[in-house]
C-alpha positions in Angstrom: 0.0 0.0 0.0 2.6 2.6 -1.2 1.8 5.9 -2.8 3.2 8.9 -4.0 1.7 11.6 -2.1 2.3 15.5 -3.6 1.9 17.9 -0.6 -1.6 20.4 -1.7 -1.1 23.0 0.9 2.4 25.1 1.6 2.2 24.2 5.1 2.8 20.8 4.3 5.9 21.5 2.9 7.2 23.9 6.0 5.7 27.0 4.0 3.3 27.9 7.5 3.6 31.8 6.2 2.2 32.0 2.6 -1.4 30.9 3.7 -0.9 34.6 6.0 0.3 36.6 3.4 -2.6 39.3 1.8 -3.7 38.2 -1.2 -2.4 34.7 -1.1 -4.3 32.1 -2.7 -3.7 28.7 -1.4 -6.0 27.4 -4.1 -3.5 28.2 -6.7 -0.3 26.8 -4.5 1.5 23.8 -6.1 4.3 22.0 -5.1 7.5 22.7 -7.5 10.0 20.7 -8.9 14.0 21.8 -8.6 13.2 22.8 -12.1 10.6 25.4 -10.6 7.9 23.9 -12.2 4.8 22.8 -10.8 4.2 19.3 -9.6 1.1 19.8 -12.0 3.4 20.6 -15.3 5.0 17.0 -14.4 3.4 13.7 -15.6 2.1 11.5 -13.0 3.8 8.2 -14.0 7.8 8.0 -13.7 10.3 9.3 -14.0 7.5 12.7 -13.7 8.7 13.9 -17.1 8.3 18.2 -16.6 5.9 18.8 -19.7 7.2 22.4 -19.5 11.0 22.3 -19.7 13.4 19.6 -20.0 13.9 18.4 -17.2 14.7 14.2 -16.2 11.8 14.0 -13.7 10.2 15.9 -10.8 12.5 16.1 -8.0 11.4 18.1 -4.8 12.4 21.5 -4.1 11.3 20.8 -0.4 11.3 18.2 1.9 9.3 16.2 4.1 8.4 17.9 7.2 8.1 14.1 8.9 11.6 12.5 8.2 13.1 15.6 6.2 13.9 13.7 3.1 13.3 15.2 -0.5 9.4 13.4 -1.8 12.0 11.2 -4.3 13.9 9.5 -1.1 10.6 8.4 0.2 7.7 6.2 0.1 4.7 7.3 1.7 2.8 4.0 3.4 -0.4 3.3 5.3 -0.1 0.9 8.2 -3.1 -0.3 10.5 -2.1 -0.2 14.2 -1.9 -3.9 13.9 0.5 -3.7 11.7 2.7 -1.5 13.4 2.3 -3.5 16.5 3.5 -6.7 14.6 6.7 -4.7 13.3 7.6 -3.3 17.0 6.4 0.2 15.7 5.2 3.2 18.0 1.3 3.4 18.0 -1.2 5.9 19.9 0.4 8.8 21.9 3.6 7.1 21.2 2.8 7.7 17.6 2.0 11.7 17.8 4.4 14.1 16.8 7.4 14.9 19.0 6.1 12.6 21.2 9.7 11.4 22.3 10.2 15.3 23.7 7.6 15.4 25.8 8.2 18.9 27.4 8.8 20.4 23.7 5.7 18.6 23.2 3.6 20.0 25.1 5.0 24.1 24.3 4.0 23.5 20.5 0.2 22.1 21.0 -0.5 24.4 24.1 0.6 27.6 22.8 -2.0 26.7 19.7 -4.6 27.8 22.3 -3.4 31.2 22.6 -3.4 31.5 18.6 -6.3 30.7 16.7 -5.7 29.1 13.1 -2.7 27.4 14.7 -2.2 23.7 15.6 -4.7 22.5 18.3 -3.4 20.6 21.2 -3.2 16.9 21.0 -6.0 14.7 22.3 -5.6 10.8 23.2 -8.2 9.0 21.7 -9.8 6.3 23.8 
């Protein structure tokens, strides 16, 4: 169950500012290629020929905000939590982001109360 997923929004790709910026439309945001194309100008099958300009194949001008690897270095998987289990994988609150820095943590999803629009704090889910 691999897939190639193309971030659709610049704060996937560590770009938390443009979505602020008067005037920005995040409807017309695209991910680029090193080429500064648009993921769109590339085809969809590899090697992501750019239909614009000549270059070999999309290749990420940002990187993954997870494991901060260019999209190219990467798979992107889905695993149940049995399957993680299985593999010795973390799973729950184990599983939620920074959740081996507890302290840090807790700064970035409680000071998202005291800015709207911001990342809300983490809940466990029963």
């Amino acid at each position: 169950r691999r897939f190639r997923y193309i971030p659709f929004r610049p704060e996937e790709v560590g770009e938390w500012w443009l979505p602020r910026r008067k005037g920005f439309n995040v409807g017309s945001w695209a991910a680029k290629c090193r080429c500064k194309c648009s993921s769109s100008h590339h085809a969809e099958v590899p090697p992501y020929r750019c239909k614009t300009c000549t270059c070999g194949g999309f290749r990420s001008d940002f990187l993954c905000v997870v494991c901060d690897k260019h999209w190219e270095e990467h798979d992107t998987i889905s695993e149940t939590e049995d399957e993680r289990k299985v593999q010795g994988f973390p799973i729950g609150a184990a599983f939620f982001p920074l959740a081996d820095h507890p302290e840090m943590q807790q700064q970035v999803f409680s000071a998202s109360a005291a800015a709207p629009g911001r990342l809300r704090p983490l809940q466990t889910l029963a």
